[in-house]
N, C-alpha and C positions, 0 to 999 in steps of 0.2 A: 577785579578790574572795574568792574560795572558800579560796585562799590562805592574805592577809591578817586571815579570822577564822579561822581554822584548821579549818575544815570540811573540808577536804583539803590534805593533802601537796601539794608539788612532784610528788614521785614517784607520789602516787595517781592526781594530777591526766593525767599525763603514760602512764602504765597505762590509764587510762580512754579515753584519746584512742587508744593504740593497739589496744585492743581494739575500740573504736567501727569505727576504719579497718578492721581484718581483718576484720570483720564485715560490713563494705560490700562488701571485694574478694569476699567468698565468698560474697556470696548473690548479688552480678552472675555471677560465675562459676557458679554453678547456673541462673541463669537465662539464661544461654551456653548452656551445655550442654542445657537442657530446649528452649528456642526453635531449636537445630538440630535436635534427635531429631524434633521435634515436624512441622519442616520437612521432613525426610529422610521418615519415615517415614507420616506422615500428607496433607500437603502436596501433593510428590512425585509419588506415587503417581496420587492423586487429578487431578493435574493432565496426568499423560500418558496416564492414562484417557479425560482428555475429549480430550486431542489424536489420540488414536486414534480415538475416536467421530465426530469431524472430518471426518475423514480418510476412515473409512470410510463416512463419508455419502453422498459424491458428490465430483465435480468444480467443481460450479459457481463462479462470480468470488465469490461472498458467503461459501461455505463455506472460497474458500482464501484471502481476505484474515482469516477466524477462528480458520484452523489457523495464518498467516501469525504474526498474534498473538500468540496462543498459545507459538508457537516461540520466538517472541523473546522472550517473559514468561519464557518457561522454563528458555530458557538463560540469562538477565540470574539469576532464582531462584537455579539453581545456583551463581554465579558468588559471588553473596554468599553463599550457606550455606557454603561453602569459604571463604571472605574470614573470616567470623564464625569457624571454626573454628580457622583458623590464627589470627584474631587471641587468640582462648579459651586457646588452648596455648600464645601466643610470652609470656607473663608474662617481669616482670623475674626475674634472679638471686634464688637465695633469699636470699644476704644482705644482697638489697636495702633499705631501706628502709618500712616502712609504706604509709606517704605516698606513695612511689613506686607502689609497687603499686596503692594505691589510683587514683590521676593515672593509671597506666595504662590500667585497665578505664573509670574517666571519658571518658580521649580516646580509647579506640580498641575497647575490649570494647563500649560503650553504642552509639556511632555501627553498628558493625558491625550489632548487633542491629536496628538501627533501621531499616540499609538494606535486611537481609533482609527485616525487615518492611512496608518500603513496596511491597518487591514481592509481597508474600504478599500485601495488601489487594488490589493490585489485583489478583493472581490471583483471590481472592474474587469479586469484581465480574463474570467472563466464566465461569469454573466453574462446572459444571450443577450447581443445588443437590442432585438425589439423591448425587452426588460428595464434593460437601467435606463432609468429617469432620467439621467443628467447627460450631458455631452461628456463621454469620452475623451480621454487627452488624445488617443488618434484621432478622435473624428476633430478636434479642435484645432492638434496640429495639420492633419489633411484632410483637408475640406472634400466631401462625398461629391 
């Protein structure tokens, strides 16, 4: 349509579309790279704090099915932050195509992100609130 009344070129049309795409691939790829930092260094952290607090509470069945937990949240955490990472850096060739690139980060940058992040929620959920860094979805849906 845009075409046919000459409101744009072939070529303008087709420039528009690939800077649309690069514009995708690169703001998921920053959002790659912020959603690991974020995990690494905030996350993390936070999170082997409380398994050491666990840990050094006691012995009891309740406290080591919590550090039990914990473990296994934590090593599944790391496992996607690394997943995410590598998926962040293995992009196509640069002579790749747009499209391509973009279909990349779709099928495998977004999922990655998403896995870290199902495990960062539930880290959220057992994480002593003085702990975690960030605002809570309860404390953001109700306000303290």
């Amino acid at each position: 349509m845009l075409g046919t009344y000459d409101v744009l070129s072939e070529r303008e049309l087709e420039a528009r579309y690939e800077v649309l795409a690069e514009q995708y691939t690169t703001s998921i790829n920053i959002e790659a790279e912020t959603a690991a930092q974020i995990a690494r260094t905030m996350l993390l952290p936070a999170t082997v704090q409380h398994l050491a607090r666990l840990r050094a509470a006691g012995d009891s069945e309740g406290l080591g099915f919590l550090a039990e937990e914990t473990s296994a949240l934590l090593d599944d955490f790391v496992a996607r932050i690394r997943e995410l990472e590598a998926k962040n850096l293995s992009h196509p060739q640069d002579d790749a195509d747009v499209l391509e690139h973009a279909g990349y980060v779709r099928d495998e940058v977004v999922p990655a992100m998403n896995a870290a992040r199902e495990v960062a929620d539930r880290l959220e959920r057992i994480v002593s609130d003085d702990l975690w860094p960030l605002p809570k979805y309860s404390e953001i849906l109700f306000i303290k």
